[in-house]
ROSE-4610 file (N, C-alpha, C; in Angstrom, 1 decimal, always signed):
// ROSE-4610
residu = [X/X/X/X/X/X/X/X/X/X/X/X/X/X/X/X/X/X/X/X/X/X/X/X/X/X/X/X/X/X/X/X/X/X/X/X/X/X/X/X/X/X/X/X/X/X/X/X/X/X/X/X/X/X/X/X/X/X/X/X/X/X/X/X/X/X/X/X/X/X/X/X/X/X/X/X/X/X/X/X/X/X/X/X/X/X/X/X/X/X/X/X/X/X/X/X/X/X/X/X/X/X/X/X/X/X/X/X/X/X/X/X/X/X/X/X/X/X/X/X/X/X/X/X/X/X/X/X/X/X/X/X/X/X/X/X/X/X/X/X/X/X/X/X/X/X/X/X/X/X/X/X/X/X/X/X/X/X/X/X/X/X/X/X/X/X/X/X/X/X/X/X/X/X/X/X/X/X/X/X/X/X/X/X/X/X/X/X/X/X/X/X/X/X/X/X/X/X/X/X/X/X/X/X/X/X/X/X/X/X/X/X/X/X/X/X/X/X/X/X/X/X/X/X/X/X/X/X/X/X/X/X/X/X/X/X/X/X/X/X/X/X/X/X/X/X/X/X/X/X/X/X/X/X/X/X/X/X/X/X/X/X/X/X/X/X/X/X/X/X/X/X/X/X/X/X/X/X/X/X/X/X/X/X/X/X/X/X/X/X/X/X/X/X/X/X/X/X/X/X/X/X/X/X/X/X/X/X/X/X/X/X/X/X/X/X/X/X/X/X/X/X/X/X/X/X/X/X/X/X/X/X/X/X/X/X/X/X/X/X/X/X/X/X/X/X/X/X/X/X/X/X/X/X/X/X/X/X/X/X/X/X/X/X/X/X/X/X/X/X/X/X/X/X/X/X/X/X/X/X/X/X/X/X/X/X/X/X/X/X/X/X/X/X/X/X/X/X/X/X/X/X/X/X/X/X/X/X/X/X/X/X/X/X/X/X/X/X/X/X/X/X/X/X/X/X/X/X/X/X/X/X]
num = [1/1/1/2/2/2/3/3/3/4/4/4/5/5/5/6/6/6/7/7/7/8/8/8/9/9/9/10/10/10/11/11/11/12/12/12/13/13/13/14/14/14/15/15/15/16/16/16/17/17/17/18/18/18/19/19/19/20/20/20/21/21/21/22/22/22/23/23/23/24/24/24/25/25/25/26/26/26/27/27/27/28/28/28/29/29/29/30/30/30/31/31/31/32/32/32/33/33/33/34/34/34/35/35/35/36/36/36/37/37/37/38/38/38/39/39/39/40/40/40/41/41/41/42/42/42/43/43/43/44/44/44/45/45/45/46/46/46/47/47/47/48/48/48/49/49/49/50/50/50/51/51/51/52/52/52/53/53/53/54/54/54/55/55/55/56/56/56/57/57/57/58/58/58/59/59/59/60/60/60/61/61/61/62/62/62/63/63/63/64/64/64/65/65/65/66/66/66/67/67/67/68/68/68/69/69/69/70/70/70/71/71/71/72/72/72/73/73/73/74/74/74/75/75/75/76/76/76/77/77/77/78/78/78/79/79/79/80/80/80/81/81/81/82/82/82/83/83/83/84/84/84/85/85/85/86/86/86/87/87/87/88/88/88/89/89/89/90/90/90/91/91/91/92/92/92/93/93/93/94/94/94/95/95/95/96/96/96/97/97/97/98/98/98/99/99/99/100/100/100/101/101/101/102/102/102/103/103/103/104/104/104/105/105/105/106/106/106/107/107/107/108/108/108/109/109/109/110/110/110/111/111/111/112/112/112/113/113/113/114/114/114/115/115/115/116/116/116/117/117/117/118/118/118/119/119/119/120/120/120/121/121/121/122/122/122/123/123/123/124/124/124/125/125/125/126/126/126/127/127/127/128/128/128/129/129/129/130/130/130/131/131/131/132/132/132/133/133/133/134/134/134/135/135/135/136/136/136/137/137/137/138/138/138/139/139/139/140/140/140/141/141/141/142/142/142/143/143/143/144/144/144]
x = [-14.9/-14.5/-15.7/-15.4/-16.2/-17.2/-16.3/-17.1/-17.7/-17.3/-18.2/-16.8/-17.7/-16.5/-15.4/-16.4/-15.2/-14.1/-14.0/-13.2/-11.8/-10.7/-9.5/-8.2/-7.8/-6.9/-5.3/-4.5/-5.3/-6.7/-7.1/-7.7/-7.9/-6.8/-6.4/-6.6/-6.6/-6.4/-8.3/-9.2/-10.8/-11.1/-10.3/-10.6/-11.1/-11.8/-11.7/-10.3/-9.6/-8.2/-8.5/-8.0/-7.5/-6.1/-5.8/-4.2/-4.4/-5.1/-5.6/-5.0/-5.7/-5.1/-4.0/-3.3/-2.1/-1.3/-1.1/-0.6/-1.0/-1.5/-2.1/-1.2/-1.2/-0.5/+0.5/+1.4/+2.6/+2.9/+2.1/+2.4/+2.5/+1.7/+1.4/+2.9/+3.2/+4.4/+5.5/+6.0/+6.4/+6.5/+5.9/+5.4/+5.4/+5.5/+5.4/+7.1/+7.8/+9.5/+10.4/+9.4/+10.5/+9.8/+8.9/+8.1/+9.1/+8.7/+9.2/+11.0/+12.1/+12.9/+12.5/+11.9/+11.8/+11.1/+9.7/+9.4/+10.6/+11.5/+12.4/+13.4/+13.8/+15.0/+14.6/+13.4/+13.4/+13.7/+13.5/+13.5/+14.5/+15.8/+16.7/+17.5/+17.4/+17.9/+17.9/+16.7/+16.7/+17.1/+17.3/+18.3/+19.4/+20.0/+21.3/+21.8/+20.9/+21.3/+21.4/+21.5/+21.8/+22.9/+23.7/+25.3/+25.4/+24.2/+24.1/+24.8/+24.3/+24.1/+25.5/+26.3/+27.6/+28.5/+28.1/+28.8/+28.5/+27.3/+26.9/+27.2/+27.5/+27.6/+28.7/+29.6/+31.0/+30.7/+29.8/+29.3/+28.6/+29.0/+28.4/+27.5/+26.2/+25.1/+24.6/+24.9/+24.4/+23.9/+25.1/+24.9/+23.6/+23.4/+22.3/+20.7/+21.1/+19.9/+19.4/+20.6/+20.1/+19.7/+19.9/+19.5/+18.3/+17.3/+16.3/+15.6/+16.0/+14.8/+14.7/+15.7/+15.6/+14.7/+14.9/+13.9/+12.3/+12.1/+11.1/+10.1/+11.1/+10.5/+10.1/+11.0/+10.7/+9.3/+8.9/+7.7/+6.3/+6.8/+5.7/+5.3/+6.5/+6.1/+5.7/+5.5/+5.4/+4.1/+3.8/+2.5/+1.0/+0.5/-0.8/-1.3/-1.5/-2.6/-2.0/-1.2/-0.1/-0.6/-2.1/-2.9/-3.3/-4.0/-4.1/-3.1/-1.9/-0.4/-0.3/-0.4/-0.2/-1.5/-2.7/-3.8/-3.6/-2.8/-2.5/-1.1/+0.0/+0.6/-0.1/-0.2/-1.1/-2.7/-3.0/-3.6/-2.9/-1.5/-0.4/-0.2/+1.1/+1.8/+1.2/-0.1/-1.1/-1.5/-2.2/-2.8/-1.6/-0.7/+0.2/+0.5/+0.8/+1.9/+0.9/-1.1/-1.5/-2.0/-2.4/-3.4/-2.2/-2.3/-1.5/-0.2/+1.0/+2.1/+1.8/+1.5/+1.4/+0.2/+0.0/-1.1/-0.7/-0.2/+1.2/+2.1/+2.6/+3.5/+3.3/+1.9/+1.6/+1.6/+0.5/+0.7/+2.2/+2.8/+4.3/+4.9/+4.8/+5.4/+5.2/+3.8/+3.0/+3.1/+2.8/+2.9/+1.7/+1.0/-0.7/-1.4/-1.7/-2.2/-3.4/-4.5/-5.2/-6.4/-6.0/-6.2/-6.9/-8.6/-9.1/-9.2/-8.7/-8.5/-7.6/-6.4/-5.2/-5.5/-6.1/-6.2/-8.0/-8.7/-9.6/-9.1/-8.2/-7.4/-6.2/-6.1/-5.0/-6.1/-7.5/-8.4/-8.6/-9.4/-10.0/-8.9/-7.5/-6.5/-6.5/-6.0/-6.1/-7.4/-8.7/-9.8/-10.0/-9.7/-9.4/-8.3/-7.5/-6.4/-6.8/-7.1/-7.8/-8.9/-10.1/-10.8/-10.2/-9.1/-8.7/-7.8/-6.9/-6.1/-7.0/-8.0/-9.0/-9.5/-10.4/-10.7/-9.9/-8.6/-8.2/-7.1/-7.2/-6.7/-7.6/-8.8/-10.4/-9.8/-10.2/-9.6/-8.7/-7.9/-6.5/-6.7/-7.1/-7.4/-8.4/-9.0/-10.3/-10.0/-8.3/-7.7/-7.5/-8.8/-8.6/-9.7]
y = [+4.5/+5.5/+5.7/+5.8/+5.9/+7.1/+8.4/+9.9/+9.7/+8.8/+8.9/+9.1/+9.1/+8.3/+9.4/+11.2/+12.2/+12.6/+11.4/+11.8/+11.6/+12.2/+11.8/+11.3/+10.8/+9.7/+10.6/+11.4/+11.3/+12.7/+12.9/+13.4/+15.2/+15.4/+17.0/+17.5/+16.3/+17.3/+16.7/+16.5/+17.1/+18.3/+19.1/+19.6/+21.2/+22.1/+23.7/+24.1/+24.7/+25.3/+27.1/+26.9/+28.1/+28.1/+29.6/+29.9/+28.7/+28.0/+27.2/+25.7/+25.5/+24.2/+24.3/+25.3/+25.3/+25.4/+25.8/+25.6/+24.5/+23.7/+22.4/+21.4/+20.9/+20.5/+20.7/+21.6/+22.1/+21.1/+21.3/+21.4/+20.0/+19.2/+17.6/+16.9/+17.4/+16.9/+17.2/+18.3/+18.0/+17.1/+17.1/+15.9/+14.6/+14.4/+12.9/+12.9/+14.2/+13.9/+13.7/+14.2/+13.9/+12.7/+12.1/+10.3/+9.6/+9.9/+8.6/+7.7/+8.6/+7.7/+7.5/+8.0/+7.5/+6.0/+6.0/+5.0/+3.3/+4.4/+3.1/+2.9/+3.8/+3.6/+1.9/+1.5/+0.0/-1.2/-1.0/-2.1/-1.9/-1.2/-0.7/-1.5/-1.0/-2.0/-3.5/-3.8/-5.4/-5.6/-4.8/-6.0/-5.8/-5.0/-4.4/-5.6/-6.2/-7.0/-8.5/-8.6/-10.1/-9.6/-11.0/-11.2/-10.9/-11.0/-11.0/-9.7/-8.8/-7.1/-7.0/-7.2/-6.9/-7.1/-9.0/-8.8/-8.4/-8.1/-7.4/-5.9/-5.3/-3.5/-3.9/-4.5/-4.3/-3.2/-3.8/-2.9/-1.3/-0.7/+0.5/+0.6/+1.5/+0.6/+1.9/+3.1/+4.0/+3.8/+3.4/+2.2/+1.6/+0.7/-0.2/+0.4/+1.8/+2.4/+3.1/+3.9/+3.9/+2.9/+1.7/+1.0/+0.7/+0.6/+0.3/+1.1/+2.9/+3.9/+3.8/+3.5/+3.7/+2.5/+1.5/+0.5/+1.1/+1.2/+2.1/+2.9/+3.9/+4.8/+4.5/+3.5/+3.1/+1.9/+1.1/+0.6/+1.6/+2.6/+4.1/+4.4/+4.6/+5.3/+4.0/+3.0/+2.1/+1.3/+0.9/+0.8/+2.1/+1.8/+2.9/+3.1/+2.2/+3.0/+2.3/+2.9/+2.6/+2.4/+3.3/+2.8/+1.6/+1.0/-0.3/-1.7/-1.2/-1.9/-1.9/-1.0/-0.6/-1.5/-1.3/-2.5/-3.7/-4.0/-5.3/-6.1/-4.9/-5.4/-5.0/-4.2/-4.3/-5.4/-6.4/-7.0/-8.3/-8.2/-9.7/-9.0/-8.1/-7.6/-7.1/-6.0/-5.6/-6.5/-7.0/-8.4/-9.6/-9.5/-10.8/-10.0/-8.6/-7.8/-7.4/-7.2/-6.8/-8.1/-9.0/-10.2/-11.6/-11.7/-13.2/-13.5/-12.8/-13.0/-12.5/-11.9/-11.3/-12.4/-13.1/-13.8/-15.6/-15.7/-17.0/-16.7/-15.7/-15.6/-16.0/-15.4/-15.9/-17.2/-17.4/-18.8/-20.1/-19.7/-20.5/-20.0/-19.1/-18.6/-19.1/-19.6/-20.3/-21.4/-22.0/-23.5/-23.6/-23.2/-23.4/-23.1/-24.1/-23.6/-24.0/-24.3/-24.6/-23.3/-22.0/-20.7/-20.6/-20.0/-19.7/-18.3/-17.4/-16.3/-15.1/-15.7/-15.9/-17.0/-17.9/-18.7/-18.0/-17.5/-16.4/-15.6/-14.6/-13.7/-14.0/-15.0/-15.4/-16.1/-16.4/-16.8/-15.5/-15.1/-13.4/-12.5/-12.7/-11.4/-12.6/-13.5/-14.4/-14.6/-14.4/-14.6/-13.0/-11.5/-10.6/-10.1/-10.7/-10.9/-11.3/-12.4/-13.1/-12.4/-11.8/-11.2/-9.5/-9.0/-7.8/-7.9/-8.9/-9.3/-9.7/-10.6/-11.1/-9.4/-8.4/-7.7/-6.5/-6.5/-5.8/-6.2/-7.4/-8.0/-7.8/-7.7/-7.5/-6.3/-5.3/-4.1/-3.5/-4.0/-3.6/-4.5/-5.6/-6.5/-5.3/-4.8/-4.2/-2.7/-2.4/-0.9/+0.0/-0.1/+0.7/+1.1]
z = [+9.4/+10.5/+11.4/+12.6/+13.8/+13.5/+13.0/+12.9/+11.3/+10.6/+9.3/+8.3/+7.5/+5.7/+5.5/+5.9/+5.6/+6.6/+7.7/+8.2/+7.8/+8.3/+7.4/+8.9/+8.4/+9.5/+9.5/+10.0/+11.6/+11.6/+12.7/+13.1/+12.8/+13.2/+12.9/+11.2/+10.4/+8.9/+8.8/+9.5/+9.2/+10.1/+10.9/+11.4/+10.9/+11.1/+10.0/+10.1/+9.1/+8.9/+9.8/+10.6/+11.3/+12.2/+12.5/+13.5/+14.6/+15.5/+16.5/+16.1/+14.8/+14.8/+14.0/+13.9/+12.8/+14.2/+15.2/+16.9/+17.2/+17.0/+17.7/+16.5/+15.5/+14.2/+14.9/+14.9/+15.3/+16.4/+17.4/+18.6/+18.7/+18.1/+17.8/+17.3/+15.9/+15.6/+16.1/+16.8/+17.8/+18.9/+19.4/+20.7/+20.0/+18.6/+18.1/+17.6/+17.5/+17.0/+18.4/+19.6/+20.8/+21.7/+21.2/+22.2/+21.3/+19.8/+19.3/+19.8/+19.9/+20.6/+21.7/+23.0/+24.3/+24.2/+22.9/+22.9/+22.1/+21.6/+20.8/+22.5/+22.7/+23.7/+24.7/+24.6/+25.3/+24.6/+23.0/+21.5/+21.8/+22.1/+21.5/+22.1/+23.5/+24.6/+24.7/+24.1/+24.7/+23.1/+22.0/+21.0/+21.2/+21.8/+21.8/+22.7/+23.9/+25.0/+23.9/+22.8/+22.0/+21.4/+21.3/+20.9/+19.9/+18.7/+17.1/+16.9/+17.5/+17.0/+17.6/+18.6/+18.9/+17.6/+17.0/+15.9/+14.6/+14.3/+12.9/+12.9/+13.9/+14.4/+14.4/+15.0/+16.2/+17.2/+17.8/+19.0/+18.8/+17.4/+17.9/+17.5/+18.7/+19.2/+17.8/+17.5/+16.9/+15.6/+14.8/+13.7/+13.4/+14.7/+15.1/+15.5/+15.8/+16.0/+14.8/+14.3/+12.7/+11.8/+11.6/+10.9/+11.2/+12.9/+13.1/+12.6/+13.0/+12.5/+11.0/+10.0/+8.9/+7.9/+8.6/+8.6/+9.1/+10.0/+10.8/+9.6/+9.4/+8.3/+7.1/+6.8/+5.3/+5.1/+6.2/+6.7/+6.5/+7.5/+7.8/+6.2/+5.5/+3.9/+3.1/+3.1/+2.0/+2.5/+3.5/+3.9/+3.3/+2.9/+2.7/+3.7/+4.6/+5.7/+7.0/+7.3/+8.4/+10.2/+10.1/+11.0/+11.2/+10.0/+10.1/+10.7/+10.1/+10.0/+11.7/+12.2/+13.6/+14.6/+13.6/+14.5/+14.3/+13.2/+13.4/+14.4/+14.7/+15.2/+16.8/+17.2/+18.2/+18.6/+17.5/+17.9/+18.4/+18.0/+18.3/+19.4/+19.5/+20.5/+22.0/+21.4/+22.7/+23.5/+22.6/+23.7/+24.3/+24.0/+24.4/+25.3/+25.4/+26.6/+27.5/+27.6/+28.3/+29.3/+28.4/+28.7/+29.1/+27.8/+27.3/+28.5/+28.4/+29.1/+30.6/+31.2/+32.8/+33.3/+32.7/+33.2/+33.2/+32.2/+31.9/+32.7/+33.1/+34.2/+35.4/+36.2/+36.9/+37.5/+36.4/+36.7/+36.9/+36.2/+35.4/+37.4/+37.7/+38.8/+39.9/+40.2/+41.4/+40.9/+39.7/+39.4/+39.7/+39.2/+39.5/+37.7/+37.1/+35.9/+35.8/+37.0/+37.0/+38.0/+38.1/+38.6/+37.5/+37.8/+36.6/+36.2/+37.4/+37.3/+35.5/+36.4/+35.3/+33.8/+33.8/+32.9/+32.5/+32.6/+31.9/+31.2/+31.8/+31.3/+30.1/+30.1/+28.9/+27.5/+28.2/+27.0/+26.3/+27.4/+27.1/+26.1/+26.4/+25.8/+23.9/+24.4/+23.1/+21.6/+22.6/+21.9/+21.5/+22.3/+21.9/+20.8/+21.2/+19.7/+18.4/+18.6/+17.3/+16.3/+17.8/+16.5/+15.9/+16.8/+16.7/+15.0/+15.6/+14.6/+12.6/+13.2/+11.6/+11.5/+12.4/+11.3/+11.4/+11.8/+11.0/+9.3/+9.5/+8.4/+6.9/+7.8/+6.2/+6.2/+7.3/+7.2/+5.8/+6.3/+5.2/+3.8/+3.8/+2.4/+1.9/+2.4/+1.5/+1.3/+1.7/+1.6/+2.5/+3.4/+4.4/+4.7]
């Protein structure tokens, strides 16, 4: 841990116990029960837009969204250190959505793959991936 070994993940349960952060806790979980669908409502969409899920639901998309969160959840609780789980898919996902693809786009789009601009930027997100991805893999091999 950045702040030292007693910290505790997340953040708020090292904090001193008073009315302030029992309002702040609150106020947190909250704010994390009404992001979390805004942040599914895009997954949601772009599986909902494949033919599979028409026929495995028969279209109703609710079904379909239940079965994602319930999946979701059951990930969150069965993982131990679900931070880690989350650096590792963020060391695939992040880097390919910040670096990797907008920068392969470009290029694929001009027909120029020889721009070193764009073609830095897809090393750099890649070679970032890789080592994000290995230590968070020791990471979690070693518990957390």
């Amino acid at each position: 841990s950045a702040y030292g070994s007693g910290t505790q993940n997340p953040i708020l349960f090292s904090l001193p116990e008073n009315v302030l952060l029992k309002v702040v806790q609150l106020l947190y979980a909250v704010a994390l029960f009404f992001s979390v669908p805004l942040q599914m409502f895009p997954a949601f969409t772009i599986l909902e837009s494949y033919k599979c899920f028409d026929s495995v639901f028969k279209g109703n998309m609710y079904i379909h969204r239940f079965c994602i969160i319930c999946i979701s959840g059951g990930v969150a609780s069965v993982v131990p250190n679900f931070g880690l789980f989350l650096n590792l898919i963020g060391a695939v996902g992040g880097t390919a959505t910040a670096f990797i693809l907008p920068s392969y786009l470009y290029m694929a789009a001009t027909n120029n793959f020889t721009n070193l601009r764009p073609l830095a930027a897809c090393l750099f997100g890649a070679l970032g991936g890789i080592i994000a991805f290995v230590v968070s893999c020791i990471a979690f091999a070693k518990g957390g």
